[in-house]
matplotlib code that plots the C-alpha trace (Angstrom):
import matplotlib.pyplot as plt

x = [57.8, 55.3, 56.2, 56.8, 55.3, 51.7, 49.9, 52.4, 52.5, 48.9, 48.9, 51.9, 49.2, 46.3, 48.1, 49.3, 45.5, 43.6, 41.8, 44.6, 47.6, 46.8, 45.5, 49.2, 50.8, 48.6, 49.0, 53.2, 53.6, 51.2, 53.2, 56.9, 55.1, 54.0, 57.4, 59.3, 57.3, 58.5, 61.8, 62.2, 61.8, 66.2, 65.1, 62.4, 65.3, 68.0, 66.0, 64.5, 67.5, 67.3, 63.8, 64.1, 66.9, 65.0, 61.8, 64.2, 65.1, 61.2, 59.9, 62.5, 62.2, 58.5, 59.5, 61.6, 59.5, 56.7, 58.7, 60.1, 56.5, 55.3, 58.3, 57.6, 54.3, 55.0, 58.6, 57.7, 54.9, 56.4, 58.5, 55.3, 53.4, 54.7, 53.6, 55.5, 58.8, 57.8, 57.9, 61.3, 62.6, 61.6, 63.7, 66.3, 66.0, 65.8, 69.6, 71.1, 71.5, 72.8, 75.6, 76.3, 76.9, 79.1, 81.3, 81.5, 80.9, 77.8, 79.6, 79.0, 77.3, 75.0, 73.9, 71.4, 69.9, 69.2, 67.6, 65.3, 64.0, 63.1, 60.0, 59.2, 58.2, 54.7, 54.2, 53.9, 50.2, 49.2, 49.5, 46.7, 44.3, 41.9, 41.0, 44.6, 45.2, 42.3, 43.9, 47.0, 45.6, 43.6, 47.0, 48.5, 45.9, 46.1, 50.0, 49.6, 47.0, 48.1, 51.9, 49.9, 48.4, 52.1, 53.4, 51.0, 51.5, 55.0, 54.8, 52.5, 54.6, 57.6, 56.2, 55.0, 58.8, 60.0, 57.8, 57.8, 61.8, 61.6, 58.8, 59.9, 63.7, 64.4, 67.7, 66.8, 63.4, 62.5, 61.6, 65.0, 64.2, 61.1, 62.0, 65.7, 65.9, 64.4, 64.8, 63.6, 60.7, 59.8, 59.9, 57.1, 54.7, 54.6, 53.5, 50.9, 49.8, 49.1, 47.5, 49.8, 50.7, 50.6, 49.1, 52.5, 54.1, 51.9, 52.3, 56.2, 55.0, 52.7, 55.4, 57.6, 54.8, 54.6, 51.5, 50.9, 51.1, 47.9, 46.9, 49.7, 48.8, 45.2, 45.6, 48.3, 46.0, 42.9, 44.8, 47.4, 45.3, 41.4, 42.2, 44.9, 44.8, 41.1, 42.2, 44.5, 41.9, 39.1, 41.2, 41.9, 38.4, 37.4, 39.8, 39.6, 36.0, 36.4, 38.9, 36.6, 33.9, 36.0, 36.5, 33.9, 32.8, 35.8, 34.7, 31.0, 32.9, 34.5, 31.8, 29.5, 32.8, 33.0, 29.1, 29.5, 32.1, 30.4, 26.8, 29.2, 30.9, 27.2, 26.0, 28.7, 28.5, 24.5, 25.4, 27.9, 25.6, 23.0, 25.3, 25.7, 22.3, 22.2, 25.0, 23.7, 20.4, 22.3, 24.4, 21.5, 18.7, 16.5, 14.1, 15.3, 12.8, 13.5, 17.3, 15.8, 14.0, 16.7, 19.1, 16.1, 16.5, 20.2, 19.6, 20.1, 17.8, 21.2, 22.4, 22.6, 20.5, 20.8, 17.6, 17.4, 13.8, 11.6, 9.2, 12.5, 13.2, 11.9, 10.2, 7.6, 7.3, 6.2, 3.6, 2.3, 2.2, 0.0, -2.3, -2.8, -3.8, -5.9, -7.5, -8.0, -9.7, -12.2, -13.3, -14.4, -16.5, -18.2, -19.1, -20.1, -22.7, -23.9, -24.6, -26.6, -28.2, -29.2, -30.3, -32.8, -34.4, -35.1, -36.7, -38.9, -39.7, -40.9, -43.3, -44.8, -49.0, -50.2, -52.8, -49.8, -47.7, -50.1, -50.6, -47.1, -47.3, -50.0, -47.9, -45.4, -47.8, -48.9]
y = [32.4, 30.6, 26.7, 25.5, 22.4, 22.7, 20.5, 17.6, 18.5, 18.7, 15.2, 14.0, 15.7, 13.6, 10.4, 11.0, 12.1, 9.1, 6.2, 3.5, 5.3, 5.0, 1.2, 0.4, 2.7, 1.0, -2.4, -2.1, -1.1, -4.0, -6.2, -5.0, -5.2, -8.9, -9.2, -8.3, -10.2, -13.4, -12.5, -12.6, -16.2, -17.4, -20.5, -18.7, -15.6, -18.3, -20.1, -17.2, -14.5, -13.7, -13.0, -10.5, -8.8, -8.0, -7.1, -4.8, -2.9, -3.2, -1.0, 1.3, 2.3, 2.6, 4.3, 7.0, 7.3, 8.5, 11.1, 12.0, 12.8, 14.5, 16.4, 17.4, 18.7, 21.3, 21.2, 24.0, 23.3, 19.7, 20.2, 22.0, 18.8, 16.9, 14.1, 14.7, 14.9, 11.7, 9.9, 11.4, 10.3, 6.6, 7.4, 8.1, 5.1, 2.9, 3.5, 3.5, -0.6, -0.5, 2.6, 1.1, -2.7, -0.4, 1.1, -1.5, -4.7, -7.2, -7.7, -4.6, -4.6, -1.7, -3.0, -5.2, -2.0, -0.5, -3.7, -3.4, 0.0, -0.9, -2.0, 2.3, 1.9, 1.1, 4.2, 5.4, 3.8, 6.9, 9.2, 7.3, 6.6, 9.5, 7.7, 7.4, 10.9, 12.5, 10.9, 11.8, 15.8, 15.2, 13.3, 16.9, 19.1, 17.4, 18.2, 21.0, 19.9, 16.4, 17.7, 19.9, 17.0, 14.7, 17.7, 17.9, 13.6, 14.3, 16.5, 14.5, 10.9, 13.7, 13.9, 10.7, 9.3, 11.3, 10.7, 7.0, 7.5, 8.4, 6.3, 2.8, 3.7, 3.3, 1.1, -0.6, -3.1, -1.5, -1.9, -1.2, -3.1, -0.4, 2.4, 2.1, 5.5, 8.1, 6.3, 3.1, 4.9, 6.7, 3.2, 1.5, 4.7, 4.6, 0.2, 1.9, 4.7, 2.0, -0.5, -3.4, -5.5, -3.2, -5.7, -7.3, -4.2, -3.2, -7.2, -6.2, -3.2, -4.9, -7.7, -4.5, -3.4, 0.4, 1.4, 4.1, 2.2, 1.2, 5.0, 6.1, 3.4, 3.7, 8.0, 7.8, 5.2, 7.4, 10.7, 9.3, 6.2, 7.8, 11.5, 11.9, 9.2, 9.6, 13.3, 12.4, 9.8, 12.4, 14.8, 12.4, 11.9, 15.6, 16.5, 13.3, 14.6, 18.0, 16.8, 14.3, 16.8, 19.4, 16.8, 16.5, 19.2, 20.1, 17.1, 18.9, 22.0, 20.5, 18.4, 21.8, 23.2, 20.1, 20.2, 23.9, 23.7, 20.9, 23.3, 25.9, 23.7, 22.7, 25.6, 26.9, 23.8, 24.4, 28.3, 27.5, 24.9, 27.8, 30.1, 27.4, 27.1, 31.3, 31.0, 28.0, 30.0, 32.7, 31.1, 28.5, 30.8, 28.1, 29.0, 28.8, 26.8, 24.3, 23.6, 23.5, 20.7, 19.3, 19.6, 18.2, 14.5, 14.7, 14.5, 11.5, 10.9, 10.6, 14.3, 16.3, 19.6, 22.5, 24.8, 27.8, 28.5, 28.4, 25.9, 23.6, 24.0, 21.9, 23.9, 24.8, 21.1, 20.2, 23.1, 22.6, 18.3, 19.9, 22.0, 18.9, 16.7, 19.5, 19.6, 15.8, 16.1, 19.4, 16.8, 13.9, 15.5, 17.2, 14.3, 13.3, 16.0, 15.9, 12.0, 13.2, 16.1, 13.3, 10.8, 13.5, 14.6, 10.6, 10.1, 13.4, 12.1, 9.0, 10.7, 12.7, 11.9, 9.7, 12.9, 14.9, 12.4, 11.3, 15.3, 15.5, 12.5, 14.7, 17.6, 15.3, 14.1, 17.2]
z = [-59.5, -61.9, -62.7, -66.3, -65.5, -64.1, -66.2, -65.1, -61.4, -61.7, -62.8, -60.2, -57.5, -59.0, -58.6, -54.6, -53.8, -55.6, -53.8, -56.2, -55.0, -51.4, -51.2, -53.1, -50.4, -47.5, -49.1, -49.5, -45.9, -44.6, -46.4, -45.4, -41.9, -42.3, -43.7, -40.7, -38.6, -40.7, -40.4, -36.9, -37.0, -37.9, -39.7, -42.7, -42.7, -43.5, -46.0, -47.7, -46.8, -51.2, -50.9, -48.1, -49.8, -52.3, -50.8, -48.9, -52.0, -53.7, -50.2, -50.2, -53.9, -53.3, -50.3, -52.0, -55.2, -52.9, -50.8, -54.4, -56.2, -52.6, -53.0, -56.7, -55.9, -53.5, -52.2, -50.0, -48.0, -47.4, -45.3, -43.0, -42.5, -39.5, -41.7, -44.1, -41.4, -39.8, -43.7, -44.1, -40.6, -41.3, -44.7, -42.8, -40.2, -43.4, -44.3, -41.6, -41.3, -44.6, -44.0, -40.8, -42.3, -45.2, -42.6, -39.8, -41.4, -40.6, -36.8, -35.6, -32.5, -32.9, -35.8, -34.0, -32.8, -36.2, -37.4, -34.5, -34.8, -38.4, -36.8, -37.0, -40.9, -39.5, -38.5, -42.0, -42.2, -40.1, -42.5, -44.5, -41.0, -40.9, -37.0, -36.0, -37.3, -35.3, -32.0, -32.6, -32.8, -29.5, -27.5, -29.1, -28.1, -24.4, -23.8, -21.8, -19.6, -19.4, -18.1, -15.8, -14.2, -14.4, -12.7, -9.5, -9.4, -9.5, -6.3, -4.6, -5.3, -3.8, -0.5, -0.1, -1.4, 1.3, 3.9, 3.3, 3.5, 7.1, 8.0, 6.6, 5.4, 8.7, 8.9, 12.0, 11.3, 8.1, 4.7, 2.8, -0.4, -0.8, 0.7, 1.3, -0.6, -2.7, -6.1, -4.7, -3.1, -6.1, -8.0, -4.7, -5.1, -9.1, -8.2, -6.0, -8.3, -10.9, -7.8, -8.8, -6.4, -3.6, -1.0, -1.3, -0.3, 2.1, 3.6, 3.8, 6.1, 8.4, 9.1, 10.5, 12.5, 11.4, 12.8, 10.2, 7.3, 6.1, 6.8, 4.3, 1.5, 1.4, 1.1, -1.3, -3.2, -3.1, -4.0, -6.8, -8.3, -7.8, -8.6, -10.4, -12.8, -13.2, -14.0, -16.4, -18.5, -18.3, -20.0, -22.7, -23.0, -23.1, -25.5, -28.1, -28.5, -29.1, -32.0, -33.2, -33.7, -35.2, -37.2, -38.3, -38.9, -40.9, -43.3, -43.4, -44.6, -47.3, -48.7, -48.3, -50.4, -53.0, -53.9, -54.1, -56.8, -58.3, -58.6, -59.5, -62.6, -63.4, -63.8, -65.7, -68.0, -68.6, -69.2, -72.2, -73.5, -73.7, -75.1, -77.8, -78.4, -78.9, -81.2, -82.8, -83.8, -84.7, -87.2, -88.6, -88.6, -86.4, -83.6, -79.8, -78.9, -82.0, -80.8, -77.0, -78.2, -79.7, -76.6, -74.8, -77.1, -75.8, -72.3, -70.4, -67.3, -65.2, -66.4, -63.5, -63.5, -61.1, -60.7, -58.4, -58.9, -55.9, -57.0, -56.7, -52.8, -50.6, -48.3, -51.7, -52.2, -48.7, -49.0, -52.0, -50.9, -47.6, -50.0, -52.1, -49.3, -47.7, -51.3, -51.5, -47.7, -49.2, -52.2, -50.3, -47.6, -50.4, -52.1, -48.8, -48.6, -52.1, -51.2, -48.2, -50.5, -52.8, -50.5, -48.9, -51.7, -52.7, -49.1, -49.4, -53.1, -51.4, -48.8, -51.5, -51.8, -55.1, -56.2, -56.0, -58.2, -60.8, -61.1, -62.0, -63.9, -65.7, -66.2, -67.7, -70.2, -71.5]

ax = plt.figure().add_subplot(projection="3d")
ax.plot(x, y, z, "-o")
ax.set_aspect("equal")
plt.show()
């Protein structure tokens, strides 16, 4: 079903996708962001509580005009762009101090909660990042492959949870505050999958005297920390630059697609103006060549001009450059041997007998 109002969605869709609308966009959550930062400090908030109130409503109408004009534009696909979702999720987080303050007064105790996860409203500069936008495809891209490996580090912190149960759980002479149990176990190998502190734990073991237990902390350290983790960051790696080069190369494609339709709109701008000129001579009786001219005097030295010929390409122009120089090398060593030509017939001149000159002086005379 057709709209009634294209040339005004057009417009609504020019203002979201200009440079001005997004520096106010980027600018407005900056500032609610330096905001909140000042109002964590009770004395500023006290003094200047009017001033954040309303800042407070200033963001959230510029907040809810932009999810309004998005909207507008295509209130279909929308709702596709995860985006989109995340804007209207922050939307959401937004009220719900203000309905919870309305329904349980200022007291409630949740309510510190909901102030706290206002700090989310960052997260609408993303949409804006092209950087943060490309990581966030490559962490998506990585899901499966990265649960993969969280999976196999799961099973191997399993067995070693386990085994280090009945090694040091022990509950005569052992290490109960590290290995008392599973969940305590689990919580000593995730310190020595991340290598923090675990000369600590492993000083807790040696005190007790297990004899394995430098064996078991040095293999769980090479297979969790070395592999697994080193795994897991190569991953990341691999993926984040396959995104950034499909990336890229998606911006190649559509500025091969922009200066297409901007050739395209040239050309069809340099056709009607020739069409003009046909009409023009029809009408006025002039010659084609005189209104030519004519459209020649109009012509700025900034006017862009598209030419297919193939005198234009560059390949021509680099040839014919060669054939020029190659020209410019022919000339020179010709005047080289007409200078040599010259310069021999003066020396043979030279050697020439008198007799034989003053006879040809002779022959001059008469």
């Amino acid at each position: 079903m057709a709209r009634n109002d294209i040339h005004y969605q057009a417009f609504v869709k020019k203002v979201i996708e200009s440079r001005v609308f997004e520096i106010i966009m980027i600018s407005t959550i900056s500032l609610n962001a330096l905001l909140m930062v000042i109002w964590t400090n009770y004395n500023i908030r006290y003094n200047l509580f009017r001033v954040f109130e309303v800042s407070e409503i200033v963001f959230v109408s510029i907040y809810a005009a932009e999810f309004c004009m998005k909207v507008y534009v295509d209130p279909v696909d929308y709702w596709k762009d995860g985006y989109n979702l995340l804007d209207v999720i922050i939307l959401l987080i937004i009220t719900i101090p203000y309905m919870l303050s309305r329904l349980y007064g200022r007291h409630y105790p949740y309510l510190n909660i909901a102030d706290g996860i206002q700090s989310l409203r960052i997260l609408k500069l993303i949409p804006y990042s092209i950087g943060i936008r490309t990581l966030i495809t490559a962490l998506g891209q990585t899901v499966y492959t990265v649960a993969s490996v969280l999976t196999l580090l799961f099973l191997l912190m399993y067995i070693f949870a386990v085994l280090g149960f009945c090694l040091f759980g022990v509950s005569e002479n052992g290490d109960l505050s590290n290995w008392g149990n599973l969940a305590v176990a689990f919580f000593t190998l995730f310190s020595l999958t991340t290598v923090d502190g675990w000369t600590n734990l492993q000083k807790h073991l040696d005190q007790r005297n297990f004899g394995l237990s430098r064996a078991f902390t040095i293999i769980f350290i090479l297979l969790a920390s070395f592999i697994f983790l080193s795994m897991f960051v190569g991953v990341m790696i691999i993926h984040t630059e396959d995104s950034i080069k499909k990336f890229e190369r998606e911006r190649m494609q559509e500025r091969h697609e922009t200066l297409m339709e901007e050739k395209q709109m040239i050309l069809k701008r340099q056709q009607e103006e020739v069409d003009r000129l046909l009409q023009a001579q029809k009408n006025v009786g002039k010659n084609f060549s005189q209104l030519v001219e004519n459209f020649k005097k109009t012509l700025r030295h900034s006017d862009p001009m598209v030419l297919d010929d193939f005198c234009t390409s560059l390949p021509f122009i680099d040839i014919y450059l060669s054939t020029l120089d190659n020209q410019d090398s022919t000339v020179n060593k010709l005047q080289e041997l007409y200078y040599e030509i010259v310069n021999v017939l003066s020396l043979i001149l030279e050697d020439l007998p008198e007799e034989k000159s003053e006879s040809f002086e002779r022959l001059d005379e008469r």
